[in-house]
PQR file with spaces between the fields and no chain letter, atoms N, CA, C, O and H, PARSE charges and radii, in Angstrom:
ATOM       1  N    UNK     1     -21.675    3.605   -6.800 -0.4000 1.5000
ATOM       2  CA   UNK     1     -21.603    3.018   -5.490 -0.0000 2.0000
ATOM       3  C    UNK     1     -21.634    4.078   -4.379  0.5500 1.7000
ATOM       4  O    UNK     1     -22.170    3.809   -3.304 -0.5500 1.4000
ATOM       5  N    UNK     2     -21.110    5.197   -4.592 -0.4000 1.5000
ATOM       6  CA   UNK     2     -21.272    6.167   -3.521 -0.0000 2.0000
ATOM       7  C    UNK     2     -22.207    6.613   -3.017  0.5500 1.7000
ATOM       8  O    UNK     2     -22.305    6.892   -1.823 -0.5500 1.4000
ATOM       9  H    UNK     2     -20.675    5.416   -5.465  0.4000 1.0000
ATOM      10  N    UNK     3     -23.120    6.759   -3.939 -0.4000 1.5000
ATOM      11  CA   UNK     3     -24.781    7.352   -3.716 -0.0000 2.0000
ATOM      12  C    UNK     3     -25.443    6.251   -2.252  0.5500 1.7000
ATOM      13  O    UNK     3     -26.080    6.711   -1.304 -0.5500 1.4000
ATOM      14  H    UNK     3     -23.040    6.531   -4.909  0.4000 1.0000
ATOM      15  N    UNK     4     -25.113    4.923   -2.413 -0.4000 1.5000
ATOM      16  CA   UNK     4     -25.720    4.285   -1.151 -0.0000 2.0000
ATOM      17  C    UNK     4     -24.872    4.853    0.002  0.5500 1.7000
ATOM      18  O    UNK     4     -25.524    4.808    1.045 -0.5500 1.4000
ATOM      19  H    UNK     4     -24.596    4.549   -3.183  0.4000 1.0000
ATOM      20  N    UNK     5     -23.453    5.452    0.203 -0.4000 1.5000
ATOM      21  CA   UNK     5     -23.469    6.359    1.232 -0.0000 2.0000
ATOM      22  C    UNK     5     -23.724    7.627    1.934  0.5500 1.7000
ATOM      23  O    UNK     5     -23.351    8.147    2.986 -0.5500 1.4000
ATOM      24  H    UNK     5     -22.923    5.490   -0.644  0.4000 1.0000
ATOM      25  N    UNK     6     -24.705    8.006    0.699 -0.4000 1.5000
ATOM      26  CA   UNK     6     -24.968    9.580    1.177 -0.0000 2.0000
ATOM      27  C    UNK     6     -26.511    9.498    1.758  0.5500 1.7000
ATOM      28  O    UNK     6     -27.387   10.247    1.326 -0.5500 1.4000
ATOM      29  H    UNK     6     -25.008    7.584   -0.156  0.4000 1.0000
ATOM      30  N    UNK     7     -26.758    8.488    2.809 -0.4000 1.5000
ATOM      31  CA   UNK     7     -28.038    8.650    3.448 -0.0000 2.0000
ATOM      32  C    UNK     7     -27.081    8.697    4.698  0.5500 1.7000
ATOM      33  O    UNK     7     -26.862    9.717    5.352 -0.5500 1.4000
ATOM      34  H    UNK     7     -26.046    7.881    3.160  0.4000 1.0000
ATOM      35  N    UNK     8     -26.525    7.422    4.945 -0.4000 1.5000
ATOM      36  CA   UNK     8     -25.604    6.992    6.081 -0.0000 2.0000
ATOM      37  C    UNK     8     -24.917    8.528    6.207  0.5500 1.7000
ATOM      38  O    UNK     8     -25.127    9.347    7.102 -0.5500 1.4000
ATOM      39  H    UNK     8     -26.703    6.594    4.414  0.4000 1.0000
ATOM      40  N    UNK     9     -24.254    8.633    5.332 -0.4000 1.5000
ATOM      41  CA   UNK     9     -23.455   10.002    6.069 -0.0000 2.0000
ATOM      42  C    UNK     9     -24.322   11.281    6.729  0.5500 1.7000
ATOM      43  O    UNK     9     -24.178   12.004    7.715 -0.5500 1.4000
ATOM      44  H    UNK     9     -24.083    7.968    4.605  0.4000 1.0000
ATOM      45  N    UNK    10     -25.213   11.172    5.739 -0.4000 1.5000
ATOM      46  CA   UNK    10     -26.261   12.770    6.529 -0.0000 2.0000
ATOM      47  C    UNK    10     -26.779   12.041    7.406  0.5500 1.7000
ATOM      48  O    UNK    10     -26.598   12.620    8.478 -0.5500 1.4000
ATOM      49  H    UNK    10     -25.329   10.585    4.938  0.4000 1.0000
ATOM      50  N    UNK    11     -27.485   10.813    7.615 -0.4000 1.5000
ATOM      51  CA   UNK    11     -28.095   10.303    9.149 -0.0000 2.0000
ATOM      52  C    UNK    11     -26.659   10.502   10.419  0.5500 1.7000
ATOM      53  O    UNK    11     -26.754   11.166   11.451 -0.5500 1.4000
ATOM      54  H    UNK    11     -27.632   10.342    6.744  0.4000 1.0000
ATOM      55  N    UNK    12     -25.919   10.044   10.149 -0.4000 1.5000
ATOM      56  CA   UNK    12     -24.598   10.348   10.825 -0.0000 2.0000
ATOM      57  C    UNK    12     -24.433   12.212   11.390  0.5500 1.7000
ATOM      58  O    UNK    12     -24.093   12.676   12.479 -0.5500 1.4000
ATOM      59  H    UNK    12     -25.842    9.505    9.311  0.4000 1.0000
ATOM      60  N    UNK    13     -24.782   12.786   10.292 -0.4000 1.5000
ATOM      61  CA   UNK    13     -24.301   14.268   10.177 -0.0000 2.0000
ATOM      62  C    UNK    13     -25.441   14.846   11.472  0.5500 1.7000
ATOM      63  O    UNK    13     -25.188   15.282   12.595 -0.5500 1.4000
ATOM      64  H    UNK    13     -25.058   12.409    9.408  0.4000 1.0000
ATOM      65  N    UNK    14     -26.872   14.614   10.706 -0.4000 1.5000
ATOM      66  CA   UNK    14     -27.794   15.219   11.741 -0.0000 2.0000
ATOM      67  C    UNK    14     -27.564   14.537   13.090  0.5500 1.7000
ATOM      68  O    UNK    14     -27.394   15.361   13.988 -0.5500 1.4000
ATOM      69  H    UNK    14     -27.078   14.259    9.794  0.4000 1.0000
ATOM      70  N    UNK    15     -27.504   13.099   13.532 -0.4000 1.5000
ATOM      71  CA   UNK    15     -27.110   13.044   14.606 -0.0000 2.0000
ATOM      72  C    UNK    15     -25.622   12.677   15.484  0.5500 1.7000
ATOM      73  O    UNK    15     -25.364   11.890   16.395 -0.5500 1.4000
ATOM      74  H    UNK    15     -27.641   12.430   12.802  0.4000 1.0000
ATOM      75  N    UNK    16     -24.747   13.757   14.639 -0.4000 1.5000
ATOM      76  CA   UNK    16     -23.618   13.848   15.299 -0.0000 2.0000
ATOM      77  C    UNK    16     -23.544   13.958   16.853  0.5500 1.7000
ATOM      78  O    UNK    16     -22.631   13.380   17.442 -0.5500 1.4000
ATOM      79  H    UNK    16     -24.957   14.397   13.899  0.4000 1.0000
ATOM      80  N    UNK    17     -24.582   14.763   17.611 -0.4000 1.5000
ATOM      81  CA   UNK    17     -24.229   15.009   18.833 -0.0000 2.0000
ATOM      82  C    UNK    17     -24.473   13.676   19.608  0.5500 1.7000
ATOM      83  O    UNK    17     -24.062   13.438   20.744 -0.5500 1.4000
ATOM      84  H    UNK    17     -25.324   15.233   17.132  0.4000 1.0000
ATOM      85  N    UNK    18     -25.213   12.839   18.809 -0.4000 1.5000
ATOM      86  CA   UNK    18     -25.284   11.107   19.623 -0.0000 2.0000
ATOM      87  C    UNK    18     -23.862   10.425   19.767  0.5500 1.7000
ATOM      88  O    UNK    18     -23.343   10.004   20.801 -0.5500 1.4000
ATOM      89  H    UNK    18     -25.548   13.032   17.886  0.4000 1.0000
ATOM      90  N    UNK    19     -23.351   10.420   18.455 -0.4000 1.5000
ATOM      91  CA   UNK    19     -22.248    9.915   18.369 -0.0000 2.0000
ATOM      92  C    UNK    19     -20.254   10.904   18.935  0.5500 1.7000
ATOM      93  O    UNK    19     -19.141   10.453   19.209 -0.5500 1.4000
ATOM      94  H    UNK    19     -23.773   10.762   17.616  0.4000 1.0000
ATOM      95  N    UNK    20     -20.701   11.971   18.863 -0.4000 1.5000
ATOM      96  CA   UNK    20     -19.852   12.757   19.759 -0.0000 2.0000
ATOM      97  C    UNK    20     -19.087   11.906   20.900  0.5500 1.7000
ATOM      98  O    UNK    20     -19.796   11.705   21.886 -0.5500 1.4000
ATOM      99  H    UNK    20     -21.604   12.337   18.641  0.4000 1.0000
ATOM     100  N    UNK    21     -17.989   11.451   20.956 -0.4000 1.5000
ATOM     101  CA   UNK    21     -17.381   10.684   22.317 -0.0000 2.0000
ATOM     102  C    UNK    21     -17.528    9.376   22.088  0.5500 1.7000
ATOM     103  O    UNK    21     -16.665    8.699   22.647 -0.5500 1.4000
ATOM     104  H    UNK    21     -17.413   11.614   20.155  0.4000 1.0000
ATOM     105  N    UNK    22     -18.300    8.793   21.477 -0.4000 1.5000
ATOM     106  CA   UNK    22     -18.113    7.511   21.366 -0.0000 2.0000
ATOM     107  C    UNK    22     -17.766    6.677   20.134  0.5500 1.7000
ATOM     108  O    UNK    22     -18.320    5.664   19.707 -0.5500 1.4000
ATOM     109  H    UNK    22     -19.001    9.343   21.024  0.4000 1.0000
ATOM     110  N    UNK    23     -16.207    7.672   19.448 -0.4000 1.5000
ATOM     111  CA   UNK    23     -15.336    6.853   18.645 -0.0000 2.0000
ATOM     112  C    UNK    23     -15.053    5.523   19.022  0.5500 1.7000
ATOM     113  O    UNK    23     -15.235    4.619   18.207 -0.5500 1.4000
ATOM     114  H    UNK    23     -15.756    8.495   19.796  0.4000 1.0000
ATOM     115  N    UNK    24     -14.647    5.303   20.113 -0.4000 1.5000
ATOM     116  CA   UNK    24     -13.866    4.442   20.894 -0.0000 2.0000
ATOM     117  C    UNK    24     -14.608    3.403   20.421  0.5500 1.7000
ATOM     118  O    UNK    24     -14.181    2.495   19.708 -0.5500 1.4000
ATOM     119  H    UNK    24     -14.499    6.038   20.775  0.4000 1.0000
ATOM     120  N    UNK    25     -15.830    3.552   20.861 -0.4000 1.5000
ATOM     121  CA   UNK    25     -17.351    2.407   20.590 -0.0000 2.0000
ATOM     122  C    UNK    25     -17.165    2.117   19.342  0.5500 1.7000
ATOM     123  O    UNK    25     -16.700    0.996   19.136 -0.5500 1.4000
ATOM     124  H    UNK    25     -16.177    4.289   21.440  0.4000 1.0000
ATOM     125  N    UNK    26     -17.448    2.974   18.166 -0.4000 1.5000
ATOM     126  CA   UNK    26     -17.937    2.949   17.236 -0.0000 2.0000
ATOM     127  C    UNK    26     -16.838    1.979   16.147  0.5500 1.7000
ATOM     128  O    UNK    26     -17.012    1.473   15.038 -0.5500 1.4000
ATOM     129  H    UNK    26     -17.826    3.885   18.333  0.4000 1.0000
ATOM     130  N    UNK    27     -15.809    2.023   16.979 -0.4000 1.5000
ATOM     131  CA   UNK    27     -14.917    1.684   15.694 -0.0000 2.0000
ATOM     132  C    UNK    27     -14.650   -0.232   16.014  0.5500 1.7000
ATOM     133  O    UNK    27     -14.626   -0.962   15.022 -0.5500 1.4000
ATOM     134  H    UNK    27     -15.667    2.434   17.879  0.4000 1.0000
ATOM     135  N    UNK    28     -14.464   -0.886   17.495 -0.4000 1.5000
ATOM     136  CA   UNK    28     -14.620   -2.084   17.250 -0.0000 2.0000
ATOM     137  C    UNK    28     -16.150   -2.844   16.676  0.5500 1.7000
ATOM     138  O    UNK    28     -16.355   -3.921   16.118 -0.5500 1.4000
ATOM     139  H    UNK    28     -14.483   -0.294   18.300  0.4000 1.0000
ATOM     140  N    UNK    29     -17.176   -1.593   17.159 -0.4000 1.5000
ATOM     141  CA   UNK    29     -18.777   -2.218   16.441 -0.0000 2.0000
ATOM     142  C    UNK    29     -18.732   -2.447   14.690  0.5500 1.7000
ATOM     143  O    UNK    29     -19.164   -3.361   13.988 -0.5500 1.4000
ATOM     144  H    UNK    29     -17.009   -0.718   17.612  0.4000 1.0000
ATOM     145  N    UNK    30     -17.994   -1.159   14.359 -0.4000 1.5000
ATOM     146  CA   UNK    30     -17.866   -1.149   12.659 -0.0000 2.0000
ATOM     147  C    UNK    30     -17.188   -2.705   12.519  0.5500 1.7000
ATOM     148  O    UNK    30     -18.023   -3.599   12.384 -0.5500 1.4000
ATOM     149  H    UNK    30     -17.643   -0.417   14.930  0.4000 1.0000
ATOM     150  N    UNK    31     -15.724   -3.128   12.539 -0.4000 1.5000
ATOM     151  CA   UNK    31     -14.854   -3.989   12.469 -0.0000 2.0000
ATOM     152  C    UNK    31     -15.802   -5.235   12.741  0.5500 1.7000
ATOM     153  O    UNK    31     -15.961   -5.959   11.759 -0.5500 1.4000
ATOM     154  H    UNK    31     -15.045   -2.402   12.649  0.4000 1.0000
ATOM     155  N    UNK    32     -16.574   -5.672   14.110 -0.4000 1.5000
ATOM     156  CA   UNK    32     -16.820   -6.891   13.706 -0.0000 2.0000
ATOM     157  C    UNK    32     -17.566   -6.994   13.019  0.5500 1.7000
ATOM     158  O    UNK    32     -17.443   -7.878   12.170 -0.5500 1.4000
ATOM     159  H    UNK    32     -16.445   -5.084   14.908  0.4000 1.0000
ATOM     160  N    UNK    33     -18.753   -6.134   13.022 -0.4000 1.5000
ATOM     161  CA   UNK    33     -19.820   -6.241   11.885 -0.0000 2.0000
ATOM     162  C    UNK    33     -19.456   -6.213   11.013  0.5500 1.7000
ATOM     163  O    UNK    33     -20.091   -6.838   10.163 -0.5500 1.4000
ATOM     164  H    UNK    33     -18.853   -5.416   13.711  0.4000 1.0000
ATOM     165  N    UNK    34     -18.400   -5.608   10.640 -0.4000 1.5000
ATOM     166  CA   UNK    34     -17.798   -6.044    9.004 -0.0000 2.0000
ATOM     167  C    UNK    34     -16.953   -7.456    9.002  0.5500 1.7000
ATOM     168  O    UNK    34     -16.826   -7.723    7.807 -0.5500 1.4000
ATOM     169  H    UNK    34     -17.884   -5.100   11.330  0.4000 1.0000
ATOM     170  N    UNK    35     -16.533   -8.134    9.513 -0.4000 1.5000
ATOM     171  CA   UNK    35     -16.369   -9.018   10.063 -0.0000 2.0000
ATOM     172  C    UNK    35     -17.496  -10.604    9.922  0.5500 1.7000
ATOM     173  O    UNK    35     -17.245  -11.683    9.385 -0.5500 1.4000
ATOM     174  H    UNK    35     -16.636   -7.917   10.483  0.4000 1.0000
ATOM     175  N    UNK    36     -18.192  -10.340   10.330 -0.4000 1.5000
ATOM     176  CA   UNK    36     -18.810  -11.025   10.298 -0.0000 2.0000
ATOM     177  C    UNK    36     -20.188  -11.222    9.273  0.5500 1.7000
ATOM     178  O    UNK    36     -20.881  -12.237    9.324 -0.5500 1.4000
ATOM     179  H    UNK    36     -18.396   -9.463   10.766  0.4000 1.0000
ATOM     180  N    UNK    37     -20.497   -9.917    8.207 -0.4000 1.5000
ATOM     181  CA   UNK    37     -20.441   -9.958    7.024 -0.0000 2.0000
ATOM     182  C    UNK    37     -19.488  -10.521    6.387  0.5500 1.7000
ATOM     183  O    UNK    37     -20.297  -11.120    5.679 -0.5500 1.4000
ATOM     184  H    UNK    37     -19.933   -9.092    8.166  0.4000 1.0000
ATOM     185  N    UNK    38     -18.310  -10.944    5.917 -0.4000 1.5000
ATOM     186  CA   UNK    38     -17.451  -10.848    5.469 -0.0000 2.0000
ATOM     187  C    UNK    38     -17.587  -12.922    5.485  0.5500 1.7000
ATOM     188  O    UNK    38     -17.674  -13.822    4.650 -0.5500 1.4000
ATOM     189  H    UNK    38     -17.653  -10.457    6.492  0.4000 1.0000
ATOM     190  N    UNK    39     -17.518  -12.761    7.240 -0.4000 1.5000
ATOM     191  CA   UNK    39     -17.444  -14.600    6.861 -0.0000 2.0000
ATOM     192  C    UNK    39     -18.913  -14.914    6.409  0.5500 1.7000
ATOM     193  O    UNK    39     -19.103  -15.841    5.621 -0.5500 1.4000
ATOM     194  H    UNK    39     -17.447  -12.030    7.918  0.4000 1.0000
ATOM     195  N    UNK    40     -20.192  -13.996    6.994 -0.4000 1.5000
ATOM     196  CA   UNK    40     -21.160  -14.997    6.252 -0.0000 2.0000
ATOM     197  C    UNK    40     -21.207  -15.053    4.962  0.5500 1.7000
ATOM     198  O    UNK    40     -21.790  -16.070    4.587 -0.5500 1.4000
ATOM     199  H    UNK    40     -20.038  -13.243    7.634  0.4000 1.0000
ATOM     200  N    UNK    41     -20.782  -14.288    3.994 -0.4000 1.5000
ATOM     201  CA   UNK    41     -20.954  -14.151    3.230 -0.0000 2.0000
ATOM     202  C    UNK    41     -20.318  -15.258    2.360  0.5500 1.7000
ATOM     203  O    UNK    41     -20.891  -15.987    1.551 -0.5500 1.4000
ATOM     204  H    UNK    41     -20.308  -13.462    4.298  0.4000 1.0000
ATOM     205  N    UNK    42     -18.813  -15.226    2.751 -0.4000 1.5000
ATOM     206  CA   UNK    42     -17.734  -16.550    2.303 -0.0000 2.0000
ATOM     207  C    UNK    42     -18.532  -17.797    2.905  0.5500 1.7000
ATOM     208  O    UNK    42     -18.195  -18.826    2.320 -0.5500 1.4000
ATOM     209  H    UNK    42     -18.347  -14.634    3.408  0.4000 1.0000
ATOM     210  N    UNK    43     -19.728  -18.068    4.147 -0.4000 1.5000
ATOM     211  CA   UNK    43     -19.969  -19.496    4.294 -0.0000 2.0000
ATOM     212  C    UNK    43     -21.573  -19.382    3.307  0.5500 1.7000
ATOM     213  O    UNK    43     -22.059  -20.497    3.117 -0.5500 1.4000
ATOM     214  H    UNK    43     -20.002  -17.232    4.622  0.4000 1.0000
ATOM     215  N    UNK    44     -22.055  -18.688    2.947 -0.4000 1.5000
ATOM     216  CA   UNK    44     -23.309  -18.778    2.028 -0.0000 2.0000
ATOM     217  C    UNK    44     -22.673  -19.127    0.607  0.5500 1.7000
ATOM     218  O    UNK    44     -23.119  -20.059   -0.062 -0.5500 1.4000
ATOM     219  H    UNK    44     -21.660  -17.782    3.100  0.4000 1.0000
ATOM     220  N    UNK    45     -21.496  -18.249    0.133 -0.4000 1.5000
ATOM     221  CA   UNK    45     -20.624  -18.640   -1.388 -0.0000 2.0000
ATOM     222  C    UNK    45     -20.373  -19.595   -1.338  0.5500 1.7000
ATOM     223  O    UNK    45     -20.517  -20.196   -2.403 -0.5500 1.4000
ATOM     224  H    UNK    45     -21.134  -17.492    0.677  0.4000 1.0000
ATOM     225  N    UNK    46     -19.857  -20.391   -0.184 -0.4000 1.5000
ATOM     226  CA   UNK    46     -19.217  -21.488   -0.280 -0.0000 2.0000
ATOM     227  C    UNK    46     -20.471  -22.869   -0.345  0.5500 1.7000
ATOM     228  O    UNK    46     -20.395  -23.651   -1.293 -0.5500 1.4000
ATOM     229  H    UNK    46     -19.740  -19.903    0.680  0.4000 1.0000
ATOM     230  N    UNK    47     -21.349  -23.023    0.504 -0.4000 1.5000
ATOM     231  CA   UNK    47     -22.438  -23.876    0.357 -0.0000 2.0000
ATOM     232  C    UNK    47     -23.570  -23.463   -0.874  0.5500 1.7000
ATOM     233  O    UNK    47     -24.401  -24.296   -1.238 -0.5500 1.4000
ATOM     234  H    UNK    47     -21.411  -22.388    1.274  0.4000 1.0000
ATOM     235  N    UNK    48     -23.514  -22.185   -1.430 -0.4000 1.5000
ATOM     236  CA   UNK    48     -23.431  -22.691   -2.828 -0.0000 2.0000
ATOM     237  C    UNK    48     -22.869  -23.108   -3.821  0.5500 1.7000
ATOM     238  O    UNK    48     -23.536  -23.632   -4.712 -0.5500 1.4000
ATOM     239  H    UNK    48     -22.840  -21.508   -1.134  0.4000 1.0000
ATOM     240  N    UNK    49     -21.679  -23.000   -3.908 -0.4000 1.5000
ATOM     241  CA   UNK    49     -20.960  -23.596   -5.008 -0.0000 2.0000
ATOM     242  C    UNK    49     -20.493  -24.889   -4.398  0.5500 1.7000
ATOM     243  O    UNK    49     -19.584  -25.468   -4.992 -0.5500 1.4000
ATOM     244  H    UNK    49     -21.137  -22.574   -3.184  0.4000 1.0000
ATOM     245  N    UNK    50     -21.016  -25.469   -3.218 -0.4000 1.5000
ATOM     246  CA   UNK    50     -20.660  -27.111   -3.207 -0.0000 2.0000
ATOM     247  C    UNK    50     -22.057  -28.046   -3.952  0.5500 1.7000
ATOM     248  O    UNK    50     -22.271  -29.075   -4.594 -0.5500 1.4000
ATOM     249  H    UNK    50     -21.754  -24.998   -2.735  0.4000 1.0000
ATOM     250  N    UNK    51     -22.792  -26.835   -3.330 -0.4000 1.5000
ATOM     251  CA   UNK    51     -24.271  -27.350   -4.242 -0.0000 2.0000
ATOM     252  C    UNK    51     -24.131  -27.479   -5.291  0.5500 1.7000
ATOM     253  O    UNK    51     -24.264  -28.644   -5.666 -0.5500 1.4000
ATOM     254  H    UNK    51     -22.619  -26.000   -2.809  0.4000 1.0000
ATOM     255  N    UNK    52     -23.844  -26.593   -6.212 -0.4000 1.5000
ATOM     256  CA   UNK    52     -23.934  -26.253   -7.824 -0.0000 2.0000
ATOM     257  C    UNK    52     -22.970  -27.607   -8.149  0.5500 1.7000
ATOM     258  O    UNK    52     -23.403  -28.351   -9.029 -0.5500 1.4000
ATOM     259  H    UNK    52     -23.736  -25.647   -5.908  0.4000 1.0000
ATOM     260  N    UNK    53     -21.916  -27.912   -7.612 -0.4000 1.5000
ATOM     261  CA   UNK    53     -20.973  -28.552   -8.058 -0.0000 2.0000
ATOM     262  C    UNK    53     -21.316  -30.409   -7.853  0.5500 1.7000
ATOM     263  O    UNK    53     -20.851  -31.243   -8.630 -0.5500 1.4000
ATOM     264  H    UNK    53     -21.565  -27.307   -6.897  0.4000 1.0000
ATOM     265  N    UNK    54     -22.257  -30.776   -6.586 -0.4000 1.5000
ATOM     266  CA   UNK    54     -22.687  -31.671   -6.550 -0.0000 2.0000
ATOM     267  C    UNK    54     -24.085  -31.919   -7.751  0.5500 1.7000
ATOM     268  O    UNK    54     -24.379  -32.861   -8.486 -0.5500 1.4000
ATOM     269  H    UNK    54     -22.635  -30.098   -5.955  0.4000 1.0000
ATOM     270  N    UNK    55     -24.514  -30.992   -7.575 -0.4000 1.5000
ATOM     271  CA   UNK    55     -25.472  -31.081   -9.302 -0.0000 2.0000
ATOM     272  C    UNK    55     -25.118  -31.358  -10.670  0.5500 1.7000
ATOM     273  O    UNK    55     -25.892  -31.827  -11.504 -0.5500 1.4000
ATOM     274  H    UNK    55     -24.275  -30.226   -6.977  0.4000 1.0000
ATOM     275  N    UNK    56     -24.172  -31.113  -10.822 -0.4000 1.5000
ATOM     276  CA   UNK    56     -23.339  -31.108  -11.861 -0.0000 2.0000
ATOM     277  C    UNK    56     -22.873  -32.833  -12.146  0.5500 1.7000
ATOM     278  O    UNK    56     -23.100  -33.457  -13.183 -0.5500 1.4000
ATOM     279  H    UNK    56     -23.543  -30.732  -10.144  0.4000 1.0000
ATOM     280  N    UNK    57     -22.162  -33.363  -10.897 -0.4000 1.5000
ATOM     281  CA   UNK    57     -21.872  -35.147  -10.828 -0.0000 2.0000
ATOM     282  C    UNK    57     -22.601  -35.717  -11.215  0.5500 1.7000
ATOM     283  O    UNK    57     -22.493  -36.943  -11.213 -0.5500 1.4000
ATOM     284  H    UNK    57     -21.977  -32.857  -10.055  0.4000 1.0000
């Protein structure tokens, strides 16, 4: 699993001087986007397994 972060981190690395100062930014952008991965993901699981389960009746 780590290997898919070692592009992200060197794209990060070479353009550190973009991101320089704008922790502040960076950290509520991370949170909702993870965030909101997080619920789509639980509303796509969930309308499939109501599917699967109405197939099944």
């Amino acid at each position: 699993m780590p290997i898919f972060f070692i592009p992200v981190t060197i794209g990060v690395i070479e353009y550190l001087h973009f991101f320089a100062g704008k922790g502040s930014l960076m950290i509520p952008i991370v949170m909702i986007s993870t965030i909101c991965v997080i619920l789509f993901t639980g509303i796509i699981t969930d309308y499939y397994l109501k599917k699967e389960a109405q197939q099944h009746d």
